[in-house]
Legacy VTK file of the C-alpha trace (Angstrom):
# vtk DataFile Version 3.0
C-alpha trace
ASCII
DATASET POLYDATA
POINTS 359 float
0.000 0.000 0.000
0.933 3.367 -1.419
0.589 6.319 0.890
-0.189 9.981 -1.189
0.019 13.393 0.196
-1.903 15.697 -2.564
-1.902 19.225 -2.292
-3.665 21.629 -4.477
-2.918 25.175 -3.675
-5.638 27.974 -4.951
-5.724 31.373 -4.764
-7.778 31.687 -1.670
-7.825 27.990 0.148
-5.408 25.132 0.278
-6.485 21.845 -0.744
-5.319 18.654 0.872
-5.644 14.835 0.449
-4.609 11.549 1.416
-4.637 8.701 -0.418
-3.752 5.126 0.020
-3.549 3.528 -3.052
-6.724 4.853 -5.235
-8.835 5.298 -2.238
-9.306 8.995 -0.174
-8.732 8.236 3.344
-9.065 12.135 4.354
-9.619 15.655 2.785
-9.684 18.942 3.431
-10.772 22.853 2.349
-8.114 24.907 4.430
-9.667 28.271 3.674
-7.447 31.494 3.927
-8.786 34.929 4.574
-7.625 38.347 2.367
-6.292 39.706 5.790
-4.652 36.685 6.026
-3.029 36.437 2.715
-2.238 40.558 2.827
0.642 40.400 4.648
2.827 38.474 2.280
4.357 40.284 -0.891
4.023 37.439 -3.365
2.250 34.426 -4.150
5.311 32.576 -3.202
5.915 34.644 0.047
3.236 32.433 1.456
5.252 29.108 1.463
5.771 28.610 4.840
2.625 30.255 5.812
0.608 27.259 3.883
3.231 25.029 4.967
2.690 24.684 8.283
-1.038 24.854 8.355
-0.629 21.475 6.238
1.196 19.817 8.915
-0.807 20.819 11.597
-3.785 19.383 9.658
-1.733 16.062 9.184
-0.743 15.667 12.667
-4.534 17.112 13.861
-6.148 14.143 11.658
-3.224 11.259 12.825
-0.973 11.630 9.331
2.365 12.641 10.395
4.736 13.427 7.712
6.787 10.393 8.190
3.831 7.805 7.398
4.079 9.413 3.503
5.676 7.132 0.407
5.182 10.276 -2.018
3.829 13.890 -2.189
2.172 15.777 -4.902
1.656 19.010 -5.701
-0.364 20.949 -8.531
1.754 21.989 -11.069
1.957 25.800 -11.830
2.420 28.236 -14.480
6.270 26.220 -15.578
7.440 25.999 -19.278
5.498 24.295 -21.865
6.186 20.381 -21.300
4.662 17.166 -22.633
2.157 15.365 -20.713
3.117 12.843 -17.339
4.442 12.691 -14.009
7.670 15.120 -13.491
9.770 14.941 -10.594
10.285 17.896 -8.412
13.443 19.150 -9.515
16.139 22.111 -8.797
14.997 23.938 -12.063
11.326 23.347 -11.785
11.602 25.026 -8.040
13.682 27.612 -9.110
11.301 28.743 -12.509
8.083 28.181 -9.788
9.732 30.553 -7.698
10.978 33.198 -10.065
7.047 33.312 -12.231
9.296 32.877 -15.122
5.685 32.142 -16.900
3.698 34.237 -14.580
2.681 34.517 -10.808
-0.441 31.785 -9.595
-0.952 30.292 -6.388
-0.774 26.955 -8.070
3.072 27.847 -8.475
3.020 26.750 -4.672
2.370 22.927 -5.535
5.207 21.745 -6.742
7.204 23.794 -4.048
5.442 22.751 -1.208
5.895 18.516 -2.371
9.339 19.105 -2.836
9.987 21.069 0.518
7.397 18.184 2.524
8.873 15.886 0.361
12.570 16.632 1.294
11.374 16.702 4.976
10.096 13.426 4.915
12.739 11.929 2.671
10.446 10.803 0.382
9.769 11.529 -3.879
8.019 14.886 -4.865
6.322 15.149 -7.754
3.325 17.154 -10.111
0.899 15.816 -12.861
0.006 17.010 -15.848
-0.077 20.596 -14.318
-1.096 23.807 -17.093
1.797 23.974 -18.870
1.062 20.495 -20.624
1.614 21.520 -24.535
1.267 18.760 -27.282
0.608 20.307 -30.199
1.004 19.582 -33.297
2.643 22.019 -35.343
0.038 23.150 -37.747
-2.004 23.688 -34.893
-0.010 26.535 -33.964
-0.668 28.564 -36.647
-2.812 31.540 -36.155
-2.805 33.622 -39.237
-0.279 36.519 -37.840
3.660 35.606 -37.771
3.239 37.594 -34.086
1.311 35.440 -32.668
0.967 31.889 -31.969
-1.478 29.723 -30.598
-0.262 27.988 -26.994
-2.023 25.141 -25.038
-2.741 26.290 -21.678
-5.972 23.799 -21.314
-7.665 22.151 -18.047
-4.457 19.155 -18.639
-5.046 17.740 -15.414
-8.769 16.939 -15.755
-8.287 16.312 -19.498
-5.989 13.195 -18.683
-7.260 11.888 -15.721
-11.007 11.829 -17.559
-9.256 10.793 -20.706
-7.645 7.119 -18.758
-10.834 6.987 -16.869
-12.890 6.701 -20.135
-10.562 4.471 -21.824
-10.433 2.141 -18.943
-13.841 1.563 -19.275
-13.444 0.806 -22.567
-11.145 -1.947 -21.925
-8.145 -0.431 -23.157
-5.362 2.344 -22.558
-5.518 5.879 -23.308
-3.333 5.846 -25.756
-5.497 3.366 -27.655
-8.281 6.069 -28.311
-9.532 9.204 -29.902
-11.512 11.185 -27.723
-12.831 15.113 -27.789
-13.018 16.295 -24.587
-14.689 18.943 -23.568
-14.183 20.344 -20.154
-16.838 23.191 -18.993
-16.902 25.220 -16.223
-16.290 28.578 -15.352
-13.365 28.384 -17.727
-13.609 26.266 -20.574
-11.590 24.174 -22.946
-12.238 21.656 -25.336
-9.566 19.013 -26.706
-8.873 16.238 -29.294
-6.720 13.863 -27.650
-5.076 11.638 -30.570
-3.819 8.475 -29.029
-2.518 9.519 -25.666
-2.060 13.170 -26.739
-3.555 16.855 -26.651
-2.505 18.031 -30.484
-5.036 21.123 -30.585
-7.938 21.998 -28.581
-9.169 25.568 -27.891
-10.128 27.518 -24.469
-7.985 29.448 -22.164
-6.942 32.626 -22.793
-7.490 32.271 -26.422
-10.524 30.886 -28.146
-13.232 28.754 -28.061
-16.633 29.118 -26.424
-17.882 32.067 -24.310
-18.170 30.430 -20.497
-20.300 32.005 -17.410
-18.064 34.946 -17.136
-15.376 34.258 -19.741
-15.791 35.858 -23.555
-14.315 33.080 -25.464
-12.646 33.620 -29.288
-13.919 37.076 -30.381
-14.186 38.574 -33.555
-10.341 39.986 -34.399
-11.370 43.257 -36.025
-14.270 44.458 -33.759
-11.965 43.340 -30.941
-9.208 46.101 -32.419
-12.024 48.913 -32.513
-13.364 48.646 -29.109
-9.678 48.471 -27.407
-8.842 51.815 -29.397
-12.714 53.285 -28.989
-11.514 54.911 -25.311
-14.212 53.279 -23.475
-12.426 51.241 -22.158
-8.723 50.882 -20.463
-6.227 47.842 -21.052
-7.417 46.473 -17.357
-11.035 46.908 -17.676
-10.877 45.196 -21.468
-8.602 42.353 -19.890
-11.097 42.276 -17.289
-13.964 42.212 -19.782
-12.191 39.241 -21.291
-11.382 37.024 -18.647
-13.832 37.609 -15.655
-16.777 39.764 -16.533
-17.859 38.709 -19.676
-19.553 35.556 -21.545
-22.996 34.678 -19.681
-22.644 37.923 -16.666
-21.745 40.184 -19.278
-25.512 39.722 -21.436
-27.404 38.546 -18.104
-25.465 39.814 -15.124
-24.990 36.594 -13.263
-22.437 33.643 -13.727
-25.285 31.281 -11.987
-26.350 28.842 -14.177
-28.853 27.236 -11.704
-30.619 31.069 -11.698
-29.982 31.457 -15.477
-32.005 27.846 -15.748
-34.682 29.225 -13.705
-34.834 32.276 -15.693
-35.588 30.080 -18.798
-38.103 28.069 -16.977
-40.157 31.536 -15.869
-39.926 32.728 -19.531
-37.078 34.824 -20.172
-36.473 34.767 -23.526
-33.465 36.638 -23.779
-31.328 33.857 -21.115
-32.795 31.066 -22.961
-30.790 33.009 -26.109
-27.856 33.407 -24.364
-27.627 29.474 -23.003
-28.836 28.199 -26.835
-25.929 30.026 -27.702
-23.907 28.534 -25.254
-24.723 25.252 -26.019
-24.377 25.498 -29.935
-21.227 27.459 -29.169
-19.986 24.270 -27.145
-21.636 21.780 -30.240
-19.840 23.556 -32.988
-15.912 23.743 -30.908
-16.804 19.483 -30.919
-17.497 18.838 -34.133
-14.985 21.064 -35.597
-12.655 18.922 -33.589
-13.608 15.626 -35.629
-11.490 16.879 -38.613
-8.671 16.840 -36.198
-8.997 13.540 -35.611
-10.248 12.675 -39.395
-13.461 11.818 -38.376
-12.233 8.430 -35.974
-13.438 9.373 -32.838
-14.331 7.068 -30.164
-15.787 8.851 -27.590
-17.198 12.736 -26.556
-16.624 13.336 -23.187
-18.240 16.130 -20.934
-16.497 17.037 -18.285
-16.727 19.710 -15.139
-18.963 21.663 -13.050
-21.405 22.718 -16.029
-21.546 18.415 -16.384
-24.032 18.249 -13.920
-26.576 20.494 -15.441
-28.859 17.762 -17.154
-29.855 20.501 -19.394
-26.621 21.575 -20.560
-26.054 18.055 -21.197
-28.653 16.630 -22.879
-28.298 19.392 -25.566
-25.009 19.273 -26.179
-25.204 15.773 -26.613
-28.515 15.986 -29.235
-26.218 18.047 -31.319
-23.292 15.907 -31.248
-24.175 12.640 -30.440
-24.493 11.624 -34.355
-20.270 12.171 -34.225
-19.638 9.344 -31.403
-21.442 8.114 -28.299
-21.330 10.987 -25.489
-19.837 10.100 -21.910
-20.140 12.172 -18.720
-17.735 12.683 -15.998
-19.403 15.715 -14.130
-17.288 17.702 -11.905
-13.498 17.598 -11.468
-11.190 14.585 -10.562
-8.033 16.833 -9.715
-7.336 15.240 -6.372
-7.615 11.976 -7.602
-5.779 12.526 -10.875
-2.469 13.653 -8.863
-2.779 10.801 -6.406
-3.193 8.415 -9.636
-0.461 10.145 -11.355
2.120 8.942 -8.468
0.436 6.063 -8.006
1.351 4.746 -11.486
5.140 5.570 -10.346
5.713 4.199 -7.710
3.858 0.963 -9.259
6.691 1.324 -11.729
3.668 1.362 -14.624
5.206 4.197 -16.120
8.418 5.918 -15.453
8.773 9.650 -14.007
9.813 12.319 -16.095
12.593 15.362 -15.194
11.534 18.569 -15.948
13.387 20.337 -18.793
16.875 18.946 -17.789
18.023 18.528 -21.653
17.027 22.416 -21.825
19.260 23.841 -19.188
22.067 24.932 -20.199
LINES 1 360
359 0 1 2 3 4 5 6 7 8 9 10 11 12 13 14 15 16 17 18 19 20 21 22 23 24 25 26 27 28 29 30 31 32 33 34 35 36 37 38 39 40 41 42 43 44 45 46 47 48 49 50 51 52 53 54 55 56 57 58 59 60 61 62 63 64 65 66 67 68 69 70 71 72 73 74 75 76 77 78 79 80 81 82 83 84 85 86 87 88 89 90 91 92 93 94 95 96 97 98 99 100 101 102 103 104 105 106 107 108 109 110 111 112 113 114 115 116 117 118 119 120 121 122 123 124 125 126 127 128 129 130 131 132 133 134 135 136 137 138 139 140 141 142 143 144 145 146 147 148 149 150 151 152 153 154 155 156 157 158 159 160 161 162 163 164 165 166 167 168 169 170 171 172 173 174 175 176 177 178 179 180 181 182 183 184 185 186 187 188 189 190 191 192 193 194 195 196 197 198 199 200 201 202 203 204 205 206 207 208 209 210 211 212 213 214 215 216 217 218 219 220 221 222 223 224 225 226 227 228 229 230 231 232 233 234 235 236 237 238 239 240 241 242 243 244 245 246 247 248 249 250 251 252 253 254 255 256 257 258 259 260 261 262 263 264 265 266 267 268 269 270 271 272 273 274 275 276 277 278 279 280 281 282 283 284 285 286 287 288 289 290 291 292 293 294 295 296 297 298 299 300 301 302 303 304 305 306 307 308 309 310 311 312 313 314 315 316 317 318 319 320 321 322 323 324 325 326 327 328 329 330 331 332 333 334 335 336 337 338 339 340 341 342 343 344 345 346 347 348 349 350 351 352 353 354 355 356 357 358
């Protein structure tokens, strides 16, 4: 028996889990206030803060550091990498601590497995964190020699849904083509072609408009309102990334109370979520020519998942492609306890972080 320490660090609450083997033996939300989190300078300023209210936990709920075999982190904002399991190393600590791709709390994860980790004298590692980039090269081609598309994608979800799906199918994930689509309050969809992510849309980029998200955007009308003066390069980033898509036409990100709204007769929300839906449709099926038409399964994933609603339509509209599976919610924890698990069960083999690359 395998014992897991996975810890998921978020911008206002720490995550923790312990698994033993594939089974949760004991969670936990520990929630941190702004007052709290004010007094430290940076997102990585907090380490030993966040530290040491994880041990405390631990020893409060009888799992002392020392009963560990491995701990897991989230993986943050690091340099573009192929899917797996990485070890904590030196460079990965060192690029989490400098933001050399940008400042998130999930830049704590692989800092805090590798600082528990060294503690207990035991492996550190992260799975499939953000930075998770397989495409293909022509998928990288936007139109403008500037600018590039770049997966930055729900990876962790996408994978662990991905094995989970193909497991039920009797086989591997790398036996499969699947289009994934994982919704919630951001959004991505993805072709995976035989055990890999080689396009998929969502992020900071394109794709479908979420509950507060805008999704791809018209290039040209995009230019004219960020030059119009009405609005600044904060609010239109802003506009973008957390008040726009379903709040910005309906001025809520609730899709229970959207639902509702439908259901009492508002005509305009039930416009909004058909567009939503057909918005979600069309990213799918666009995504069979990707895979030449062979796909085996559609998967919908995340919090949106559980709306029967959301899900039934999708699936009427794409259901003639391949047969639809759901896996509502998210399966982080359990994706980075599975991750190890499959290393230290010698099933596949760790990889090292960007090693060849530093130079």
């Amino acid at each position: 028996m395998k014992k897991i320490l996975v810890m998921n660090p978020g911008g206002s609450s720490t995550k923790i889990a312990v698994f033993e083997d594939k089974k949760e033996v004991y969670k936990e939300n520990i929630n941190h206030s702004g007052e709290e989190l004010k007094a430290y300078s940076s997102v990585m300023a907090q380490l030993d803060f966040r530290k040491n209210l994880i041990l405390a936990k631990l020893e409060e709920n009888g799992h002392p550091l020392n009963s560990f075999d491995a701990a897991v982190g989230r993986g943050g904002l690091m340099r573009p990498i192929p899917g797996g399991t990485y070890r904590v190393n030196d460079q990965m600590v060192e690029d989490m601590k400098n933001a050399v791709c940008g400042e998130h709390a999930s830049n704590l994860g692989s800092v805090l497995a590798r600082v528990l980790g060294d503690e207990a004298g035991i492996p550190s590692f992260v799975v499939d964190p953000v930075a998770v980039d397989e495409f293909d090269a022509k998928s990288r081609i936007t139109g403008i020699k500037d600018l590039v598309y770049s997966s930055w994608l729900h990876s962790l979800n996408h994978k662990a849904v991905a094995r989970k799906i193909a497991e039920k199918l009797g086989g591997k994930y790398e036996d499969y083509n699947f289009i994934i689509a994982h919704l919630g309050s951001g959004i991505s969809i993805v072709p995976h072609k035989h055990g890999k992510m080689v396009d998929g849309s969502g992020g900071r980029t394109n794709g479908p408009f979420s509950s507060d998200r805008s999704g791809g955007l018209p290039a040209y009308s995009l230019i004219e309102l960020c030059y119009s003066g009405k609005y600044d390069r904060k609010e239109i980033v802003d506009k973008v990334s957390a008040f726009g898509g379903m709040y910005d036409y309906l001025g809520t990100k609730d899709l229970i109370e959207i639902e509702e709204r439908i259901e009492n007769g508002d005509e305009y929300a039930a416009l909004i979520y058909d567009a939503f839906v057909y918005q979600v449709a069309k990213e799918i099926c666009m995504y069979s020519a990707t895979l030449e038409g062979k796909v085996d399964r559609i998967v919908l994933t995340g919090g949106i998942a559980h709306s029967k609603k959301v899900v039934e339509e999708v699936s009427r509209q794409v259901d003639w492609l391949a047969p639809v599976e759901v896996v509502a919610g998210e399966m982080e924890m359990e994706a980075l306890a599975l991750g190890v698990l499959r290393v230290l069960n010698k099933e596949e083999e760790a990889k090292e972080y960007l090693v060849e690359e530093k130079k």
